[in-house]
N, C-alpha and C positions, 0 to 999 in steps of 0.2 A: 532607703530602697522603696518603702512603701509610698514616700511623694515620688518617686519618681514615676514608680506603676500608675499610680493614680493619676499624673500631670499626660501619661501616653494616651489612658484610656478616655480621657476627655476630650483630649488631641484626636483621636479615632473617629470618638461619635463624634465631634463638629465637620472632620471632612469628610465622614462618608451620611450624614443625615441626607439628604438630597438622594444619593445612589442608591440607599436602604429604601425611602419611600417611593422611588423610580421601580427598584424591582418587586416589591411588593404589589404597587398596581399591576404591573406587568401581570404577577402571580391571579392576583382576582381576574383580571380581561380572560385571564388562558383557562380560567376554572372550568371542567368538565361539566355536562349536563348529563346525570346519571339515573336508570328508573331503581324503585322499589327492590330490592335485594339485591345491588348490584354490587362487579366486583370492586376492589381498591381501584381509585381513579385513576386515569395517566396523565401525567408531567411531562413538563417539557425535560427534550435530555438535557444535561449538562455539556458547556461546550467540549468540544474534541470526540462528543460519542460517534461520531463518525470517520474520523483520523485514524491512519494506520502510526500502530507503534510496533515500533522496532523491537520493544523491550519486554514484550511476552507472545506466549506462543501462538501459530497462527494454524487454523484449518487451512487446510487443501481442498481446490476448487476445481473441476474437470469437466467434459464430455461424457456421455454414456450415452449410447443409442439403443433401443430396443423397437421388437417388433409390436404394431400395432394392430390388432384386429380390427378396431376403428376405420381404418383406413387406407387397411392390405400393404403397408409399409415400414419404411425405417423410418424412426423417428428421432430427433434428437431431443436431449436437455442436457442442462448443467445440474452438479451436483458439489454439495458441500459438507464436506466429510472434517469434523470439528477437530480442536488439538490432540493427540493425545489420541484417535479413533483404534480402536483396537476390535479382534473379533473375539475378544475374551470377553468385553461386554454387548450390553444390548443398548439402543438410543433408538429415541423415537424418533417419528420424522415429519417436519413438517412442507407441506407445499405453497411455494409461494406463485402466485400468478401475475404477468404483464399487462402492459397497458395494449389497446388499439393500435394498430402498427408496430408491435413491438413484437419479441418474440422471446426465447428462452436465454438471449445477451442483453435484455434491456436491461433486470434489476442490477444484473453484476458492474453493465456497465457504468450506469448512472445511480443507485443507490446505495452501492456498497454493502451490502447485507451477509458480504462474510467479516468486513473491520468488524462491521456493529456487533456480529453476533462473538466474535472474537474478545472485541473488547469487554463485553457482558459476562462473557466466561471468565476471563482472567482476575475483572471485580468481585467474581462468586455471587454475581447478583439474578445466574441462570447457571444450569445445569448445561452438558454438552449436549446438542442434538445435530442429526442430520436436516438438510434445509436442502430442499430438492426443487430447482428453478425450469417446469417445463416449457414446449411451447406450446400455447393456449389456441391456437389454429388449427383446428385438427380437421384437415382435409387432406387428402390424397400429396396435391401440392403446399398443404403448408397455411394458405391465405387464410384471411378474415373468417371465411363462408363460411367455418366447421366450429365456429363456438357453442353450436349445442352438440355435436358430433365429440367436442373434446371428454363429457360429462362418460362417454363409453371408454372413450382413449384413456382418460386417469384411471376411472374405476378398473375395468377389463383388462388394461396392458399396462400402463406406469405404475401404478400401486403394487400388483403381484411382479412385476421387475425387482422393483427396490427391493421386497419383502423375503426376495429368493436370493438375492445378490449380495445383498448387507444385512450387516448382523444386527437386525430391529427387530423390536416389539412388532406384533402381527396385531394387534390387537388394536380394539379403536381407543381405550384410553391413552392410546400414545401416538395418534396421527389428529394433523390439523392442517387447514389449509388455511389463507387469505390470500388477497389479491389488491393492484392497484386499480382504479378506474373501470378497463373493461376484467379484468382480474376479479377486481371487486363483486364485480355483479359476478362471475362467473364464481367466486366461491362460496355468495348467497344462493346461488342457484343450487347447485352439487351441495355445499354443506347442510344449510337448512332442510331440505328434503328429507336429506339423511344426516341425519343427527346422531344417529346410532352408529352411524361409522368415520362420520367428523363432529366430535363433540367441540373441537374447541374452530369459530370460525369468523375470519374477518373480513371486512368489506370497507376498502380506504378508499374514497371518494367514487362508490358504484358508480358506474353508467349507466344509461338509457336502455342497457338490457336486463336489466335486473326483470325478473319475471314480477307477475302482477302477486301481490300476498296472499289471493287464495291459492297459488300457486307454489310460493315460498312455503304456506304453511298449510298444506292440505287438507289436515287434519285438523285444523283450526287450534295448532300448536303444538296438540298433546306431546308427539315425539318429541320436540324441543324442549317442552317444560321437563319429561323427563332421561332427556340424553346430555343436552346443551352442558355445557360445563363453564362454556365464554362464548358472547356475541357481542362483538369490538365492532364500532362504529366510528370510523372517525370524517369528516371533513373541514374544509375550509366555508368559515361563515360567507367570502365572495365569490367561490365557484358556483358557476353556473349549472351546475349539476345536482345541488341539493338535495331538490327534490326529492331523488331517486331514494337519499338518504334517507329524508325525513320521512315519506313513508312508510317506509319498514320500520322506523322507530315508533310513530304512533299507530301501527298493528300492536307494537310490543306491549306498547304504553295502554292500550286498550285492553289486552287481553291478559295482562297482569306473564308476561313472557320479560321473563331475565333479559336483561344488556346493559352495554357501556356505550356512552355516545361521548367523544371527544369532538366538541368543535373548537376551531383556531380561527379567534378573531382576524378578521382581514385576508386571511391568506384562502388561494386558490386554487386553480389545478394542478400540482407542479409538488416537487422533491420536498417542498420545505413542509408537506403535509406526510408524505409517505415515507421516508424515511425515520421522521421521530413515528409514524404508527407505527411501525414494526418494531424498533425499538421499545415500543410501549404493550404492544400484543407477544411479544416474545417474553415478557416478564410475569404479563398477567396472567399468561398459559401456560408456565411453569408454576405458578403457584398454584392459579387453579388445578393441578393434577399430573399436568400433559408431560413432565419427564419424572413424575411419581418419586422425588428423591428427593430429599434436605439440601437444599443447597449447601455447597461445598463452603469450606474456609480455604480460601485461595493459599495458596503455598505461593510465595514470593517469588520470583525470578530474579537473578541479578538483574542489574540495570548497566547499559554498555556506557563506561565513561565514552563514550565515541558519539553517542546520541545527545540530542538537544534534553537539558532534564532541566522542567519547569522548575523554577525557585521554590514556589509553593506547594511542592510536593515533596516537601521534608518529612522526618520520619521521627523528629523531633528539634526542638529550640529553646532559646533563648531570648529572652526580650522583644522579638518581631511580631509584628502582624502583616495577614494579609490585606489586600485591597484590591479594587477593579483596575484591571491596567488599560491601556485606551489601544494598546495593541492585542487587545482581545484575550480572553480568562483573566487571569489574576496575576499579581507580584506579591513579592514582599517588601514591606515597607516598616518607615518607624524604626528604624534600626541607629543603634547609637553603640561609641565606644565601649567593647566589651560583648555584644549579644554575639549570636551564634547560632547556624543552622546546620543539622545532619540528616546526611542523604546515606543509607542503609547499602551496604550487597553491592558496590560500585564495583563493575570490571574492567579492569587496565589492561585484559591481555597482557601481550609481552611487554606492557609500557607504553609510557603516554609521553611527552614531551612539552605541549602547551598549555594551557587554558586560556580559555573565551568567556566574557559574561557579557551578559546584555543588563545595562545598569541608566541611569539617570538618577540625577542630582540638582535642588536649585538650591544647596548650600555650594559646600567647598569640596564635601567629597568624602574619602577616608581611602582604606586598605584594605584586603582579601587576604587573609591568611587562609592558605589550604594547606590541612592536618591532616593525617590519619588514625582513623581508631579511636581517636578521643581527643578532646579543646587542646590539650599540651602532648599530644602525640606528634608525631614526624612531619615535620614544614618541608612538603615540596615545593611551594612557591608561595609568592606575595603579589598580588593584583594591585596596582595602584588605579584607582578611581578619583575623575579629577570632576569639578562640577559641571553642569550641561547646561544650565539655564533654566529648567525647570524639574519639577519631581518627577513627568509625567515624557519627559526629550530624553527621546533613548538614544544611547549610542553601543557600538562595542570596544571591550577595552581586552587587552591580550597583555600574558605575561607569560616566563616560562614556566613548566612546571614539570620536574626532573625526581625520579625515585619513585615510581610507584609501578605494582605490576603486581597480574594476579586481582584478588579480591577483597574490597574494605572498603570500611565505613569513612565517609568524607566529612569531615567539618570544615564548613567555611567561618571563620573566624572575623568578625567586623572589626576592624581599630580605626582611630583618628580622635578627631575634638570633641569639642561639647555640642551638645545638639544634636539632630538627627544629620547622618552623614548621605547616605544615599536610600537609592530603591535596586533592586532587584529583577530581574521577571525572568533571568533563564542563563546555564552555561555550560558547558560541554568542554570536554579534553579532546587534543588532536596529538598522532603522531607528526615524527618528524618531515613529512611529508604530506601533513593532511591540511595547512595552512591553507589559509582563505588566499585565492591572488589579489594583490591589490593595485585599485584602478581597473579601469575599463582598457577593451581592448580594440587599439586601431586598428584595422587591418591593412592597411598600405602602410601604416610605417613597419609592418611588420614583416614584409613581402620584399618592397622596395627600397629600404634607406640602406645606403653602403656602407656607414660604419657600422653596420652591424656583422658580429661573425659568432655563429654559433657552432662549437667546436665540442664534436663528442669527446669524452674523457675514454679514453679507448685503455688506457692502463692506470687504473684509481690508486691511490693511497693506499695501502695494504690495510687490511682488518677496517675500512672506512665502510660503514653504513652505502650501500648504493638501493638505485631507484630505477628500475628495470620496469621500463615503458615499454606497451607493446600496442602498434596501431590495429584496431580494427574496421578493415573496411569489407563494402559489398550492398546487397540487398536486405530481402525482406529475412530471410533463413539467418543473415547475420545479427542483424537488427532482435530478432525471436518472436515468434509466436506459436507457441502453444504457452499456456497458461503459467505462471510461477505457481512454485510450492511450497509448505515449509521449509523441506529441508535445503532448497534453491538458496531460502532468505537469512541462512545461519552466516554472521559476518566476520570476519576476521581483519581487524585493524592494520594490517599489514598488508591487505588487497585495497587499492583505492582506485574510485574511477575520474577521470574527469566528467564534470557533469554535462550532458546532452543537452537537455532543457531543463525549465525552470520546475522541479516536481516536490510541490507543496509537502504533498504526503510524507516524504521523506525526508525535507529540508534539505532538498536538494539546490545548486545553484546552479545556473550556468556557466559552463569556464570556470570553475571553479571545485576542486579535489574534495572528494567526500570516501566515508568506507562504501565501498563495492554490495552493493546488493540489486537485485532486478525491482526495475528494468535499468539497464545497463543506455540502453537506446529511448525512445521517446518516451513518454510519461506515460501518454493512453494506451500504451500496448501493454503494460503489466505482463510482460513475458521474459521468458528466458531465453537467450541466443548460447551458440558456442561459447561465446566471448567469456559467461559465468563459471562454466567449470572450467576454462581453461583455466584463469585465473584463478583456480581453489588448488589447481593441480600443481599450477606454476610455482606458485607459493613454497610449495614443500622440499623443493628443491634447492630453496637459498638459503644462506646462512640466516640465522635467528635475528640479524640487526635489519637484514634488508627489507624493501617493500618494494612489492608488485605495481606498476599502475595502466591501466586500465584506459586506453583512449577513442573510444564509441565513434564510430565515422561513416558507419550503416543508413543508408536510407530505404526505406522500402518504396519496389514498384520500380526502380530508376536504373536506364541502362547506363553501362561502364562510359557513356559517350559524357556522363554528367558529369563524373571526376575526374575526366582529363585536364590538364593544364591549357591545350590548344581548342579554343571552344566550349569546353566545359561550364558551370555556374558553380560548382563545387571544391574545384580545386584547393583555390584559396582561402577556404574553410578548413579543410584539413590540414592544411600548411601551415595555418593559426594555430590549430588546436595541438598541434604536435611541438611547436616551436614555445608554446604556452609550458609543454611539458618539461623542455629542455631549459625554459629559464629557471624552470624551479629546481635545477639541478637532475631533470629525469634523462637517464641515456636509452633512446629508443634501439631496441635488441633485434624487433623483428618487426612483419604484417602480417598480419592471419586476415585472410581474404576470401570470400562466398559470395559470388555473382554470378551470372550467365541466364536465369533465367528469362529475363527483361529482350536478352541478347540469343536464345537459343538458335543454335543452327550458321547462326555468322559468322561465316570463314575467315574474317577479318578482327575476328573478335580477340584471338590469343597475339596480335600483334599488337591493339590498342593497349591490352594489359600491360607487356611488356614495355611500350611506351609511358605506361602511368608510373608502373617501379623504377623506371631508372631516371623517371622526372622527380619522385618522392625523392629518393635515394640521394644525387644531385643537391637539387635542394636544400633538404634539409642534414648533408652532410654525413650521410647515414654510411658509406660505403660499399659494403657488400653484406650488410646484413638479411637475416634469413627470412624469404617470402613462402608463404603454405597456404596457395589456396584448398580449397577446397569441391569434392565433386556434389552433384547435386544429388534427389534422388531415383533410383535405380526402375522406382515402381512408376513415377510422373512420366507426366509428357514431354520434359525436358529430357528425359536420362540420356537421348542422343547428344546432349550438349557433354558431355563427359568427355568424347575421343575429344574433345577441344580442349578442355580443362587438361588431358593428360601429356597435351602435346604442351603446355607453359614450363614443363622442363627443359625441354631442349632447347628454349628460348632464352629463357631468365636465369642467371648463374644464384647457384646456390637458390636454388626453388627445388619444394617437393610436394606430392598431392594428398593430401585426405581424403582417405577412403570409406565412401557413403555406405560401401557392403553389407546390409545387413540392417540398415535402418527403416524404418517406417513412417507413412506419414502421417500427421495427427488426425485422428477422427474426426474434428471440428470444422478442417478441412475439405468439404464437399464439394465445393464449388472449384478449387483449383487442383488440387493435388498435389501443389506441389511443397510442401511445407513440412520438416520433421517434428515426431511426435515430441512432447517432454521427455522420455529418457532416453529419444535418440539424439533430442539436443544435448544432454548431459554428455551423450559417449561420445558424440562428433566434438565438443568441447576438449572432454581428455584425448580425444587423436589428434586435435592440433596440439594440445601441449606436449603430446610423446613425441611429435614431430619436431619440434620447436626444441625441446632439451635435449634431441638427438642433433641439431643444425647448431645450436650452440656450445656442444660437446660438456653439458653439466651433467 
């Protein structure tokens, strides 16, 4: 045993010597330039510190408007209220500011600063706080003009908002601000000044307004030497903005004034600098002081067998090591007859069905034993892995995998020959309806070829597992926006959607079955439609073996003129996506439908619908199954579109309406109106499923 360890570990250092001293230089290039008492440096993140994971808990992100003395108005921001936020405790809070032309959606939309700080929380590598995203234009309307005008706005009206509203520390050792670009300079301006009320403050690639340093430091420091707690500096050594930077660091450097200067070889103005800053000032500013608490020992979450779980994120092994994979992070490699990896807390829900790995091999291969509980515990399946061509040629391989449900520990078990058998880098359980489709999808053989006949099972097998499709179509309100939330994103293996587009974040594919979480519809709206809790509602109404699934057909902004069959560009889209469903055995039940806004007021509008249902219906062989649109809402400018919407009964057999009664629109909403808030989406979600398991008689 001892040659064989020692024959691995020589094998290791020869093929990763190159990669070692690759990342090593990497490490010196990206070295920090830090003054005289300064705090621990920042590091580059580790990959994925920006990636949403499914498999721990997530803050809640929203709108909040308050009034502004500043500028005699409403004002908006976003707000991010961390895992777990309760008003039994207290959290500090930090403000983060946008760039030039951006406003209180730019970090959320392009930086992600609630995964990051998500994920930070769940490694216990930070404490929870609140992270408050305004917008930095603080004029009457909003524009550019009011960046010194914001300095009254934050101090005078956003800060005593927060302070009255949620349950924070009032104090200054638990408020901090930074900012990106013009951010930046805005929160050298407002922090530095005041030190005593932002001790901790960053400045990620200032701009050209950064005030001049007798200005930042009036006093010729004193308040900073003794308030400051953190002064994070960071940029890119090729932006053309330095400057701005380096100044205020040789003030520091002159006058013996605390700070951290991160500069990033080569890189510029752009995400690949401000994202790892915050990253990096949200750890440093916990330490230094800013959420005054020992960081926590993270309590574990299960992990959803249903999610992608990296290989190298074992919780212990045998015989493996890791390695750089060229599909980015790591695998595991080195693996020979006998070793063995365990992944902790796996949850199977009601049961799993398959597994997937993503594996390569330039031997012959070997086998996948997956056990429970322990190396000679319970074999739900055998993966067989055949060779790929090289270590580094990935493929996926699928086997079944039957008996598991509920919660436990996974051992993947390696067997086969002598020698090292395969590599590793990732694998995930699906139910019996969560298979990958395979092959690409033509759409005219899929539309036009005659032998094809897709015939619903209108009377199933008794006690057979069934797959209860339900199409969603319409606009923007179907589609969703107002923001997700935790409790939006809690998954249950048994809800699946077809995938919309292709969304990284959640390894999502297109045309392709995954578990149901938002966004349900395009990738960049990060929102919730009806379609989410129908689907959690629907759920609970079928027997324990079925599954829901989920067919997204929403476009936002587009009149009903787009997914008609006669003229339309859409039709034939839907007709794919629905017929995609039926081959994998799903029986489409109903269509839950939200349009008219695009269309308000057109007399002709409840005939085109009707036209669209009984071209689906047709079709796709559906018969007379159950259509529920929906009305829109009652406060907007459309609400007269409603006597339209009410009259598609009298039209369409076996149609009923959802009623908007009572809902509101979301705050974030200013500009149109017409859009419901997050838990009017929730409730309009559960009125079409009341409606729908009232049309289907469950």
């Amino acid at each position: 045993m001892e040659s064989k360890t020692l024959k691995k570990e020589i094998s290791r250092k020869l093929r990763q010597t190159f990669s070692i001293l690759a990342l090593l230089l990497a490490v010196l290039l990206a070295r920090p330039v830090c003054s005289v008492a300064a705090e621990t440096l920042p590091t580059s993140p580790p990959s994925g510190y920006d990636q949403f994971k499914s498999n721990i808990p997530h803050g809640q992100v929203s709108y909040i408007t308050y009034q502004s003395t500043a500028t005699n108005s409403q004002r908006r921001a976003r707000i991010y209220l961390p895992p777990g936020y309760s008003t039994n405790n207290k959290y500090s809070v930090m403000y983060l500011l946008h760039g030039i032309g951006g406003n209180e959606d730019e970090w959320y939309n392009n930086g992600a600063p609630n995964v990051i700080l998500d994920n930070l929380i769940a490694a216990g590598k930070i404490q929870p706080f609140i992270l408050v995203l305004p917008n930095g234009n603080a004029t009457g309307s909003g524009v550019r003009d009011g960046w010194e005008n914001f300095t009254k706005d934050l101090m005078n009206s956003l800060v005593p908002y927060i302070e009255s509203h949620y349950s924070v520390y009032t104090d200054a050792q638990h408020r901090a601000i930074a900012g990106l670009s013009q951010g930046g300079a805005q929160s050298l301006n407002i922090g530095l000044p005041n030190a005593d009320k932002f001790p901790y403050t960053g400045g990620f690639s200032s701009s050209p307004i950064t005030k001049q340093v007798n200005q930042l430091f009036p006093d010729g420091g004193t308040k900073v030497k003794a308030n400051s707690k953190l002064l994070f500096l960071s940029c890119g050594t090729s932006d053309g903005l330095i400057s701005n930077n380096n100044r205020v660091r040789d003030y520091c450097k002159s006058n013996n004034i605390r700070y951290t200067e991160w500069l990033l070889p080569g890189k510029g103005h752009d995400w690949s600098v401000w994202k790892p800053s915050l990253w990096n000032f949200a750890q440093m500013a916990c330490a230094a002081g800013f959420t005054d608490q020992t960081t926590p020992t993270p309590t574990p979450d299960p992990r959803s067998a249903f999610t992608q779980i990296e290989a190298e994120s074992f919780d212990n092994q045998s015989g493996i090591q890791t390695e750089i994979c060229n599909e980015g992070g790591q695998n595991i490699g080195y693996i020979e007859n006998g070793d063995y990896a365990v992944y902790n807390n796996i949850d199977f829900g009601n049961g799993a069905a398959n597994f997937q790995a993503r594996v390569a091999s330039g031997a012959s291969g070997g086998n996948i034993e997956i056990r429970l509980d322990s190396i000679t515990g319970t074999l739900i399946g055998t993966c067989p892995v055949a060779g790929t061509g090289g270590w580094q040629t990935w493929t996926d391989v699928k086997s079944s995998a039957n008996g598991a449900s509920g919660k436990h520990d996974v051992y993947l078990k390696f067997t086969g020959g002598n020698g090292y058998l395969f590599n590793l880098n990732w694998f995930k359980f699906t139910t019996q309806y969560s298979m990958e489709i395979l092959g690409g999808v033509d759409e005219q053989s899929l539309t036009s070829t005659p032998a094809m006949t897709l015939v619903q099972t209108t009377t199933p097998t008794p006690n057979a597992a069934k797959f209860h499709c339900f199409l969603l179509l319409g606009q923007s309100n179907m589609a969703g926006y107002a923001l997700a939330q935790a409790s939006d994103k809690v998954e249950d293996p048994r809800v699946l959607v077809l995938g919309y587009d292709n969304n990284a974040a959640l390894g999502r594919v297109a045309n392709k079955w995954d578990v149901a979480s938002p966004p349900l519809h395009a990738s960049w709206l990060n929102a919730i439609g009806p379609g989410d809790w129908f689907g959690k509602t629907m759920i609970k109404k079928v027997p324990a073996g079925d599954t829901i699934g989920l067919i997204p057909c929403a476009i936002s902004g587009e009149r009903i003129e787009t997914f008609m069959k006669s003229g339309g560009t859409k039709y034939n889209w839907i007709l794919n996506r629905a017929k995609l469903a039926q081959q994998n055995g799903g029986v489409i039940e109903g269509i839950i439908f939200h349009q008219g806004e695009s269309n308000s007021g057109d007399p002709n509008w409840p005939g085109k619908v009707k036209t669209l249902v009984e071209d689906l219906r047709k079709d796709l062989n559906l018969g007379n199954v159950p259509f529920i649109p929906g009305e829109l809402l009652y406060s907007g400018p459309c609400a007269g579109h409603n006597t339209l919407v009410n009259k598609l009964p009298s039209m369409i057999t076996n149609c009923s309406v959802v009623s908007a009664s009572g809902l509101v629109v979301d705050p974030g909403d200013t500009q149109y109106r017409l859009h419901f808030s997050h838990d009017s989406s929730v409730t309009l979600g559960k009125r079409y499923a009341e409606k729908m398991i009232q049309a289907l008689g469950w």
